[in-house]
Structures are given as C-alpha cells and as structure tokens.
C-alpha positions as CSV (number, residue, x, y, z in Angstrom):
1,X,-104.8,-62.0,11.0
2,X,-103.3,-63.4,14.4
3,X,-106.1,-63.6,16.7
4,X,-106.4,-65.9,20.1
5,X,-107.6,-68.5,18.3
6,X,-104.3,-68.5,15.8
7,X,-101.9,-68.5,19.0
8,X,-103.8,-70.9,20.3
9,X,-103.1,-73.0,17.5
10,X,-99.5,-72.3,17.7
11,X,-99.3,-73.5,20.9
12,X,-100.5,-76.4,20.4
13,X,-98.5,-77.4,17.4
14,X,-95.1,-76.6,19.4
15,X,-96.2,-78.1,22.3
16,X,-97.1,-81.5,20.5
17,X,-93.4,-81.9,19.2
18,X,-91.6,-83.0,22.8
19,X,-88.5,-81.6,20.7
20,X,-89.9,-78.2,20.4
21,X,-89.4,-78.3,24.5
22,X,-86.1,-79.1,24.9
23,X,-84.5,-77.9,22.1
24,X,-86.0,-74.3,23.6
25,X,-84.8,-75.5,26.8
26,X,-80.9,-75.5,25.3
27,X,-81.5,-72.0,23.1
28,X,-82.5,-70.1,26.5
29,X,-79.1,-71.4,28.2
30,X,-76.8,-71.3,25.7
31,X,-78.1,-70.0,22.3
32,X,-79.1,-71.0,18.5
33,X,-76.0,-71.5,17.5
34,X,-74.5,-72.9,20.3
35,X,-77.2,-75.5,20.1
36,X,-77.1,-75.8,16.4
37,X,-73.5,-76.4,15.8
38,X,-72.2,-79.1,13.7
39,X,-69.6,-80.9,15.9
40,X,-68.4,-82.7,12.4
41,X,-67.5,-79.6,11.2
42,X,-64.5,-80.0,13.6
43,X,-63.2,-83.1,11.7
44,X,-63.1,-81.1,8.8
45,X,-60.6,-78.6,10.3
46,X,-57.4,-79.5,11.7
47,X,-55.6,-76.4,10.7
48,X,-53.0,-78.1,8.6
49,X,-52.3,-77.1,4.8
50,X,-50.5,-78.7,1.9
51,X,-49.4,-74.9,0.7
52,X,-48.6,-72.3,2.5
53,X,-47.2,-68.2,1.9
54,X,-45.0,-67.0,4.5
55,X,-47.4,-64.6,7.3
56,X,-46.5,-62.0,9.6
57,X,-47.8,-61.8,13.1
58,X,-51.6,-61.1,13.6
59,X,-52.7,-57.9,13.5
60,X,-55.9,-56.8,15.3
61,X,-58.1,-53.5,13.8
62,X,-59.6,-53.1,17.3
63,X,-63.1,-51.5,17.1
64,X,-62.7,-50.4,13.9
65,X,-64.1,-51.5,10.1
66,X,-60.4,-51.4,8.6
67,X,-60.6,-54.6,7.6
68,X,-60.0,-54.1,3.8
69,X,-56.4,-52.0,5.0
70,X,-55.4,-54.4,7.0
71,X,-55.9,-57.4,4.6
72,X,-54.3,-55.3,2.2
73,X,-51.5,-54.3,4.0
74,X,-51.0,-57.6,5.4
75,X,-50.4,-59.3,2.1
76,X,-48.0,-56.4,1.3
77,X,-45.9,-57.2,4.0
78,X,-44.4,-59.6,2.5
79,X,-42.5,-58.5,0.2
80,X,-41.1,-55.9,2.6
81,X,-40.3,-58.4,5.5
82,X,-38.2,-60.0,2.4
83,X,-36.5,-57.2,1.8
84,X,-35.7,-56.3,5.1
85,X,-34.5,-59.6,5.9
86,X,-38.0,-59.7,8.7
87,X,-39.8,-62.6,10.5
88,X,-42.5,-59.9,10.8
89,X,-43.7,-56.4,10.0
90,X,-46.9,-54.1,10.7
91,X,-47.6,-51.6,8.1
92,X,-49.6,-48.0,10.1
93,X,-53.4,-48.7,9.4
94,X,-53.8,-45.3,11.1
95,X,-51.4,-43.6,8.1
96,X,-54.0,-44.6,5.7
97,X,-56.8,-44.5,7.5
98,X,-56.5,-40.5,7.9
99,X,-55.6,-40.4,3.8
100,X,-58.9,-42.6,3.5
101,X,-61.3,-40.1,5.8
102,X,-59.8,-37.1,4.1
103,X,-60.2,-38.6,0.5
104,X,-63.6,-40.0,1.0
105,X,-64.6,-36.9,2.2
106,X,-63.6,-34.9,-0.5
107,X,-64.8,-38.0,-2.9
108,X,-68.5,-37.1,-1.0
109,X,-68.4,-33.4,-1.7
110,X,-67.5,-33.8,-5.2
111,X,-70.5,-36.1,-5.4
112,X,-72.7,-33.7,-3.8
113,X,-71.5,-30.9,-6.5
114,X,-72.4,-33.3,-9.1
115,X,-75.9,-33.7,-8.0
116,X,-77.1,-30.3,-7.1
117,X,-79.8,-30.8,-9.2
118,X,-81.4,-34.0,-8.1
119,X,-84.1,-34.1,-5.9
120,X,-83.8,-34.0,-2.4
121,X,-85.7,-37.0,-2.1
122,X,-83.8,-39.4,-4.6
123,X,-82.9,-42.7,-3.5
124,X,-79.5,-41.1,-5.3
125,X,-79.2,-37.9,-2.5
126,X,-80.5,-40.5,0.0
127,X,-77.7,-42.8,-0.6
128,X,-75.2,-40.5,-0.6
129,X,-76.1,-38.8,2.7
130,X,-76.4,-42.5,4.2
131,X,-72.8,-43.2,5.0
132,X,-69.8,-40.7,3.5
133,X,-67.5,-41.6,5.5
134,X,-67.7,-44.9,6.7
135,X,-64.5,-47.4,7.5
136,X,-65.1,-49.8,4.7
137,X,-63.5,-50.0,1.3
138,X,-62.2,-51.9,-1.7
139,X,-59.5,-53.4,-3.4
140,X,-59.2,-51.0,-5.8
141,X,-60.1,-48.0,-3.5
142,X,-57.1,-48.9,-1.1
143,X,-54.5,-49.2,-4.4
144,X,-55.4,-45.6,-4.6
145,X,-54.6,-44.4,-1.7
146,X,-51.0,-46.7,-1.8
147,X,-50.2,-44.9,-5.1
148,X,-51.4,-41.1,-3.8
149,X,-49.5,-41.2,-0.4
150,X,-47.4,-44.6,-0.4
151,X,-47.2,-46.7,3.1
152,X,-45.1,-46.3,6.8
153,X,-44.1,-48.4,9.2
154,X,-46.3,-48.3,12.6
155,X,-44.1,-47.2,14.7
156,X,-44.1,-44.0,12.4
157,X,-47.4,-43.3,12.9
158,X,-49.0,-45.8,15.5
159,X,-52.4,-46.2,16.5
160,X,-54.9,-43.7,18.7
161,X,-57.6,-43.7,20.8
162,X,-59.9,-42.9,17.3
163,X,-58.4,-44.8,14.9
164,X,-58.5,-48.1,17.0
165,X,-62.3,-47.0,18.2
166,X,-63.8,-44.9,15.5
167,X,-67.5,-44.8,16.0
168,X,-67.6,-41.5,17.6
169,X,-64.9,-39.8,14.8
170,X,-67.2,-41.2,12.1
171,X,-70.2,-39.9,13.8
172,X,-68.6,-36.2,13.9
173,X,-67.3,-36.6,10.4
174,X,-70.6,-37.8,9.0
175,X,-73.1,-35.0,10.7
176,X,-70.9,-32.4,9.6
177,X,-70.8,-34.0,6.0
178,X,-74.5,-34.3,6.0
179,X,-74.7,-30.3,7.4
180,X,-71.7,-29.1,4.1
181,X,-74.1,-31.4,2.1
182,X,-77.1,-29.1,2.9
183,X,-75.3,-25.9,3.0
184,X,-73.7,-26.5,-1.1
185,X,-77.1,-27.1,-1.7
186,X,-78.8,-24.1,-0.1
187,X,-75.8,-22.2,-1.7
188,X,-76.8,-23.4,-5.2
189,X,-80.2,-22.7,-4.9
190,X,-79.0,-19.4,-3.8
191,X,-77.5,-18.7,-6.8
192,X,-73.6,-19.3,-6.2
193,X,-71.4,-20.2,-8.6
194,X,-69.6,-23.6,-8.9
195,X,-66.3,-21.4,-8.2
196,X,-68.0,-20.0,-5.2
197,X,-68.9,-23.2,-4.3
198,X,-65.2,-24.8,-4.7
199,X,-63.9,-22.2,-2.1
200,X,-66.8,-23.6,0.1
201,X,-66.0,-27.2,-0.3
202,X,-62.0,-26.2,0.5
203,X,-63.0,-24.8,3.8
204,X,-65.1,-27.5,4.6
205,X,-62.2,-30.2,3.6
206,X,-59.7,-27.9,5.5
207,X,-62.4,-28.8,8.9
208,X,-62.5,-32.4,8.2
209,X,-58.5,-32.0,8.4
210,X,-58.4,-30.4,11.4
211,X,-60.4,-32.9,12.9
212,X,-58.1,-35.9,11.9
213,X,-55.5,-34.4,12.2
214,X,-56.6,-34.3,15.9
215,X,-57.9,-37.6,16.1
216,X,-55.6,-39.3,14.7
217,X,-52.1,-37.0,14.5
218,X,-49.9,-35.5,12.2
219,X,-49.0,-37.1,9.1
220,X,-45.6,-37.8,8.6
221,X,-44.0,-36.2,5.5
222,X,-40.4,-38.2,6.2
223,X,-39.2,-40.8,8.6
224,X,-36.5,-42.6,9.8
225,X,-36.9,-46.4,10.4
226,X,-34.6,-48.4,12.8
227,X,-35.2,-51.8,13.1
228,X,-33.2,-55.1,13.8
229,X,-33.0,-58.0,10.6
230,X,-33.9,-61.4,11.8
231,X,-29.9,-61.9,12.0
232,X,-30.1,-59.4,14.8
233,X,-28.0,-56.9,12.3
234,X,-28.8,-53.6,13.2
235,X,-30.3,-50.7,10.1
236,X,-31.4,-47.6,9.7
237,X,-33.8,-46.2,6.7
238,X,-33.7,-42.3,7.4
239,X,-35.5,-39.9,5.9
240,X,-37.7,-41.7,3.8
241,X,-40.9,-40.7,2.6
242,X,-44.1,-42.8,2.7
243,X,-44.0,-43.0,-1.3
244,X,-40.5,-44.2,-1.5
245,X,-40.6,-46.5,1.4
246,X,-43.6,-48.0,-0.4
247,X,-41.9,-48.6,-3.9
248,X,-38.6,-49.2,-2.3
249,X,-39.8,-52.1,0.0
250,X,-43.1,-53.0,-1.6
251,X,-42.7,-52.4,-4.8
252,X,-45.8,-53.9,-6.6
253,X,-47.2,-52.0,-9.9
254,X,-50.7,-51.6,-8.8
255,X,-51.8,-51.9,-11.9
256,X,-50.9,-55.4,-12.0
257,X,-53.2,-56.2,-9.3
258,X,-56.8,-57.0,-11.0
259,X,-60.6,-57.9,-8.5
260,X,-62.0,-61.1,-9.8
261,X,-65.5,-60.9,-8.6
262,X,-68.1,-63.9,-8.5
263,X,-72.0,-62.5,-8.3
264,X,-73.6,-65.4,-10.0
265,X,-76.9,-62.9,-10.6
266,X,-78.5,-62.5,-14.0
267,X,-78.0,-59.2,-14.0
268,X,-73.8,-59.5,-14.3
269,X,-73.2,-61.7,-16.8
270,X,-69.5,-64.0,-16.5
271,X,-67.1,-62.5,-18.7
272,X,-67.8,-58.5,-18.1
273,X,-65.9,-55.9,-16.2
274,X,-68.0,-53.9,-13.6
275,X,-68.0,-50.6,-11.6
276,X,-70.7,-48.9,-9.4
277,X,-71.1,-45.8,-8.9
278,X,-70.5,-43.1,-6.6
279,X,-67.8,-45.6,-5.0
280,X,-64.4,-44.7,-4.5
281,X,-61.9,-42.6,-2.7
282,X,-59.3,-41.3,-4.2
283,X,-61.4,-39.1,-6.9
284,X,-58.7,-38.8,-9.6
285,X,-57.7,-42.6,-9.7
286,X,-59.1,-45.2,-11.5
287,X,-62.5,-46.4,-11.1
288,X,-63.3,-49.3,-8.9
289,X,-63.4,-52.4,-11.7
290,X,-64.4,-56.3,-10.8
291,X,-64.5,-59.0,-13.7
292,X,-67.2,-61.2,-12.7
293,X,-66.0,-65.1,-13.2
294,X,-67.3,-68.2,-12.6
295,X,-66.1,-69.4,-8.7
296,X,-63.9,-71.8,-10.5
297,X,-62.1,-69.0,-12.1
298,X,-61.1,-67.2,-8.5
299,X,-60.2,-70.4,-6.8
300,X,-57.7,-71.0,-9.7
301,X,-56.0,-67.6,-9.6
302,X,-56.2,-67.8,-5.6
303,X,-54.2,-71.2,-5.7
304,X,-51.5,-70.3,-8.5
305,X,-51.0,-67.0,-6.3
306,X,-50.5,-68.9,-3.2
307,X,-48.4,-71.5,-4.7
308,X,-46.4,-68.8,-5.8
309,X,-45.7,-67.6,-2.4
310,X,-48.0,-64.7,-2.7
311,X,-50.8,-64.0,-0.3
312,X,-54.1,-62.7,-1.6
313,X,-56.6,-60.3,-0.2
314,X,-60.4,-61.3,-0.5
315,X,-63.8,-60.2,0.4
316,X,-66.4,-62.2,1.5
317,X,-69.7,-62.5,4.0
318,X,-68.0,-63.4,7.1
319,X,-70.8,-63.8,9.4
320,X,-72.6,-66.4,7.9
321,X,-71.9,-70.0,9.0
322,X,-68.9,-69.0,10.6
323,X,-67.5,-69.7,14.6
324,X,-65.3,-66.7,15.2
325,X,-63.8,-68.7,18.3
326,X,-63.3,-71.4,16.7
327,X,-62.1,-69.9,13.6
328,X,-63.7,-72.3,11.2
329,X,-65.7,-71.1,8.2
330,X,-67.6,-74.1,7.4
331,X,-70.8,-74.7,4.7
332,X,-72.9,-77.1,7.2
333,X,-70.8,-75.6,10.4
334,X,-74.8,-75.0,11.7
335,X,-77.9,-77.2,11.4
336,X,-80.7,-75.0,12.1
337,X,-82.8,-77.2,9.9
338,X,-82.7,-79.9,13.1
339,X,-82.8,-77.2,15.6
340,X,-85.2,-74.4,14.7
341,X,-87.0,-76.7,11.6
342,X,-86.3,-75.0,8.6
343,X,-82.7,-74.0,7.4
344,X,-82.6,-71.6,5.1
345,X,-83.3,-72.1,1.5
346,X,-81.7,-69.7,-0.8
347,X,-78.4,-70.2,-3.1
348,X,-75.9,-67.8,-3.3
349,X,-77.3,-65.6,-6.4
350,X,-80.9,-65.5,-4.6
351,X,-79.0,-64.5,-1.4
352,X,-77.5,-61.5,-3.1
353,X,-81.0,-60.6,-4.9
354,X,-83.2,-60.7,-1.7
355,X,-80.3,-59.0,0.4
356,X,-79.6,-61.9,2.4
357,X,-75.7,-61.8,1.6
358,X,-73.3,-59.3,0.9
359,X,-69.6,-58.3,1.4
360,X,-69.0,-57.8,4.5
361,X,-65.2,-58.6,5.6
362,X,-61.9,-58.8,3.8
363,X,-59.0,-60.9,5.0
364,X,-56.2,-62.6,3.6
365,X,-56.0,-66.3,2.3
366,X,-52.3,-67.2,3.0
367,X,-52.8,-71.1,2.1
368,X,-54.6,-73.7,0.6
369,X,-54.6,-77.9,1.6
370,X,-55.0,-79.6,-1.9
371,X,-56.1,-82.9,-2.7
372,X,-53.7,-85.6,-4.8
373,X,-55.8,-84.4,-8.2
374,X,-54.8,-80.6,-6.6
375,X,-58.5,-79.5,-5.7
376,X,-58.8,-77.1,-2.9
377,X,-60.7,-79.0,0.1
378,X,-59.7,-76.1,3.1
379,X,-58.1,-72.6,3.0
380,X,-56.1,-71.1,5.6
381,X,-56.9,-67.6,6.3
382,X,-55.1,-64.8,8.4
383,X,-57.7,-62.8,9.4
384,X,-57.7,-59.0,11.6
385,X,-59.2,-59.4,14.6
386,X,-55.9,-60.3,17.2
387,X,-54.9,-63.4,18.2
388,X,-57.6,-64.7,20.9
389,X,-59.7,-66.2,18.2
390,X,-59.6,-68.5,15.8
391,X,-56.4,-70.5,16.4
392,X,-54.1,-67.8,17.2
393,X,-55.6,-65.6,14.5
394,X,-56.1,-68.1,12.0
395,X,-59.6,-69.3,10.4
396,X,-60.0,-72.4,8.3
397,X,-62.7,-72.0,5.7
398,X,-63.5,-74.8,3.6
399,X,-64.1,-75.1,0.0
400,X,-67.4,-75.1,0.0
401,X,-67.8,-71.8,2.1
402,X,-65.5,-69.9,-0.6
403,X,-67.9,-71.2,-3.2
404,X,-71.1,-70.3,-1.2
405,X,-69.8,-66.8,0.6
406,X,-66.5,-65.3,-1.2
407,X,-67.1,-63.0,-3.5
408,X,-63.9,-60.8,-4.4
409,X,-60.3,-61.8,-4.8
410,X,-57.6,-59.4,-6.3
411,X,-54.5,-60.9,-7.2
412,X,-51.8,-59.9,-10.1
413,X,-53.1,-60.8,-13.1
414,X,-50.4,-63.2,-14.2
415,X,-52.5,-65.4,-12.3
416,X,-55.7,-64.5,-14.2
417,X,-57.1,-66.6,-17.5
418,X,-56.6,-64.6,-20.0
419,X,-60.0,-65.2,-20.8
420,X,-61.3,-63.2,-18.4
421,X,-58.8,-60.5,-18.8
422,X,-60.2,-60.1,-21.7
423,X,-63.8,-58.0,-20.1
424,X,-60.8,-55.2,-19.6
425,X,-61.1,-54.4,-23.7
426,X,-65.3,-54.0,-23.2
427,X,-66.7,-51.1,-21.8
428,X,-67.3,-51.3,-18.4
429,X,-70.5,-52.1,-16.8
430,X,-71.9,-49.6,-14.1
431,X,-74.1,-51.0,-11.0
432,X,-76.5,-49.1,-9.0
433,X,-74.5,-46.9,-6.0
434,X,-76.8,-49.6,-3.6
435,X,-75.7,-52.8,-5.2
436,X,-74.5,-55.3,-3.6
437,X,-71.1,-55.6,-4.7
438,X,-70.6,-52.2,-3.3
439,X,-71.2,-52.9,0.3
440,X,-67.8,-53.8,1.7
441,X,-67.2,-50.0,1.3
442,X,-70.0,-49.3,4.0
443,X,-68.7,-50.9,7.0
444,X,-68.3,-49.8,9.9
C-alpha cells in the first residue's frame, strides 16, 4: 500500500543520491532522452557504406501510416528509373492507398459475414471492430494490391488533403464499418439470407467508394506519362493502364518475392512458414506467409540482395533506441541505466511476449558497410518521413539494432537458403489475429 510513510521513504532514498538531483534537473529542461543519449553512438555512424543500391529522392508519407507503400514502392522504383533511363521517380501512394481502403473494407465485411455466429463479446468480434481500416499493412498485403490494380506515376494521381492527413477519413471509414458491422449482424439475427446479406454488403462497399472517391479522387483507368530521361530526351507513355505500366516498367513476378520473418519466441519455431488470421486485403490473393529464420538468415538474403543492386523492404520497431533527427538507429544509442537507474531488461523474444516490441515501421535498406571478413557492422536505410531528418532522409542502423528490432525482410527468393524455402512444402502455421507479427497492419 503507498501510504505517507512509503513516500516518505521515497523521498528520502532520492534525495540521498546527489545524482538523483541533477540528473532531474536536466530531464525537466531538456528531456530523458536528450539527457540519456549516448554521444559514442555518433562515432559509430558516419553515414558512409562499403555497398550501396542506387535510391531515388526521399519521399515523405506526411501524416499518414503508409509507410509499408512507400517502402515498397520505393524499392520498385528502381527498376523503372532503369528503364526510363531516370535519376529519380515517385510512384502515387494515394493510387494505392484508395485500392487499400476499398479492399480492406471489403476484406472486413467479408470477415464480419464469416463470424455472424460468434459472440458479440469475443476477443474475435472485438478485434475485428478494433481497427478495419487502418493505414498499416504488409509485404504480402501490398503485392496484392500491385497484382489486382498495377502502379501510376504521381503526377497521375497526386496527393490530397486525406491521403497525406488521413486521421479524420479513417475515423469516418471506421464508424461507419463498425455501424455495417452491427447492421449484418442485426440482419442475421433477423433472419436474412447470406444472399440478402451480399446485396447489403455491396451497398455498403458502394458508400465506402463514394467516400474515397471524394477524399481522395478518381481513379485513373488510363494515362498518359510525359517525362524527360536523365539525357534530357523527351518521351511520352500514352494511354497506359496502371497494370501495364506496372509490368511494363516494374516488371517483378510477385511471386518471387518471399517475407523472411525473425520472432525468436517458442511458440514459432525456425524453419516454419506462418500466417495470421483475419489479415489481409486483397481477399482473393494469397494469404499473408512469413518463414521464420534465425537473424543470421535475413541479414544474409538482405546483403546478397543489396550487393546485387536490389533494394529491400523491411519491417521493424522503429521507435525504440532510435534519434529520428539524427537518423541513427543504434543498440546502446540511450543509457537510461545511468540516467533513470535501471535500463530495461528484456531480450528481443521476451519483448515480443510481454508486448514490449512489435512492428511498427517499414522502410527500405538500400546499403550495407561490410567488414574485410564481409560482416555487416552498419546499414543505410532510406526511410519515409522527407528530407529534414535523418541526414537528408537517411538513417544509419547498426548491426546490432537489426538483430535486436528487425523483424521482416522480403526479398526475391534467389537470395533465400534454400533451407528455409523449404517451410513453403509444410503446411502453414496460423497465429492468433492479435499476434504480434500482425501489427504493422494496424498503424496509423
């Protein structure tokens, strides 16, 4: 029980360490982290990288949780600014955005009509209603939406006020998700058919259109792209639709493309091939699937990618023992041990077990500085967020960091061990719709 004599007692004991007083001294002015900051961690980073893929220029997803499109779209740029003979090219976030919200709706419905029967006060229903329509999303979830609808430029379908700010459209979306989720189950109770209850769940997708549709504009069903090579010769793609343009100046086979995932908890064994449930977007593409691998295993695909010239998309917990001004990613980048007494004592399985960790980010990792035995010591990483932090839009993360808080890499699976390639021919594992693995999806 805290009583007066307790506080008392506390008092005392902070009082009696002369640190106590001015370490809370430098907290109030400038805060923990400020004051906690490892100034070595600056020797470790001096932005400089033995390989390197090319890069276009930073992108910036605003106040948005896009994150996953961007990194994804920014590592397919390269191939296109290849083939268009570019120094730099910006794919339309806001093109797949809208394909995203209308797809994830449906994807929620559908879910809804699967569990009309479940109680209304599942940790299931729960879930569900929790976020339907949120910004986040995965590898796998994105490759769907590139093989549905295909990719555009940005200038054929730039950015609005809602898909560079989209609390407020999410907001909308999700009340009136949560009101179709109640009124498909009212209508079931009622008695309706699941035909009946189809046509409802067309009119209700035919809404959510109409909302994006005025949020963030019409879709483009053809364009024409102009643009200028970086010989200054002039071009002009017309009438291209967003499939073709993708395959004509992407061209990746997205079923090359393969997660490696690193969750070193006893409850996903190395070796397996994972899915969780009640995650995805597109409903009729494949299932979202991770093999699990020791960290070894991603850092080996990640550098034979890069080396290769190929950048590679990854998903990780970005706010943990990071300096987004900076831009450095660093395993001891804070001492809070010396400042606040006590760092914190868990290793990355127990983080993900007591909910300490999770995925949180995706960027791309467009280098890698390697020692003269080639082992990784820092990563160069082109991250989302514009070009005022980091250095110019670039973080360094060092190798420790990927070991401790990067959990999902995809890259083709040439670069892959063919022993883990391998958890493909077992039957795939399904995780919990709240597991851990899952959370990237739920950002905001």
């Amino acid at each position: 029980m805290i009583n007066e004599e307790t506080l008392s007692s506390f008092k005392k004991r902070f009082n009696d360490n002369r640190e106590n007083v001015v370490i809370k001294n430098a907290v109030a002015k400038v805060g923990i982290n400020d004051v906690s900051f490892n100034n070595e961690a600056l020797r470790r980073h001096n932005f400089v990288f033995s390989e390197e893929t090319k890069k276009g220029e930073i992108t910036n997803q605003k106040n948005s949780g896009r994150c996953w499109m961007f990194a994804a779209l920014n590592t397919a740029r390269i191939d296109t600014m290849e083939k268009l003979n570019k120094d730099t090219f910006e794919f339309s976030e806001n093109y797949t955005l809208f394909w995203d919200k209308l797809e994830k709706s449906n994807y929620f419905l559908d879910s809804i009509l699967d569990t009309l029967d479940e109680a209304q006060d599942s940790r299931l229903i729960a879930h569900l209603l929790m976020a339907p329509v949120q910004d986040g999303g995965q590898w796998d979830m994105f490759a769907g939406i590139l093989n549905k609808y295909g990719a555009v430029p940005k200038e054929a379908m730039p950015e609005t006020f809602h898909s560079s700010k989209t609390a407020i459209l999410n907001d909308i979306l999700t009340s009136k998700l949560r009101q179709y989720a109640k009124d498909l189950r009212i209508a079931h109770k009622d008695g309706k058919t699941i035909g009946e209850l189809q046509d409802m769940k067309e009119d209700m997708l035919y809404f959510i259109y109409n909302i994006l549709v005025k949020a963030l504009g019409e879709i483009p069903e053809t364009f024409t792209y102009e643009y200028r090579d970086r010989d200054n010769q002039f071009h002009r793609i017309a009438e291209s639709t967003p499939q073709d343009f993708f395959n004509n100046y992407v061209g990746w086979d997205l079923e090359d493309m393969v997660s490696l995932l690193n969750a070193p908890t006893k409850d996903k064994p190395y070796g397996r091939a994972y899915t969780v449930k009640y995650l995805g977007t597109v409903k009729e593409e494949k299932q979202i699937t991770y093999i699990n691998a020791p960290i070894e295993a991603l850092k080996k695909a990640a550098i034979e990618s890069i080396e290769a010239g190929e950048p590679v998309w990854f998903g990780c917990d970005v706010g943990k023992m990071s300096d987004r001004q900076l831009g450095i990613m660093d395993s001891k980048a804070f001492e809070y041990d010396l400042t606040l007494g006590e760092g914190i004592d868990l290793d990355k399985a127990e983080r993900l077990d007591y909910g300490e960790s999770l995925l949180t980010h995706a960027m791309v990792l467009i280098g890698v500085d390697l020692d003269n035995e080639g082992k990784s010591l820092n990563w160069k990483v082109e991250n989302s967020w514009g070009d005022k932090v980091g250095k110019k839009g670039i973080f360094s993360m060092d190798d420790a960091w990927f070991d401790e808080y990067t959990y999902q890499i995809a890259v083709n699976k040439r670069y892959i061990d063919e022993k883990w390639m391998k958890a493909l021919d077992k039957p795939i594992i399904e995780l919990e719709p709240w597991d851990p693995m899952g959370a990237l999806a739920l950002v905001k």
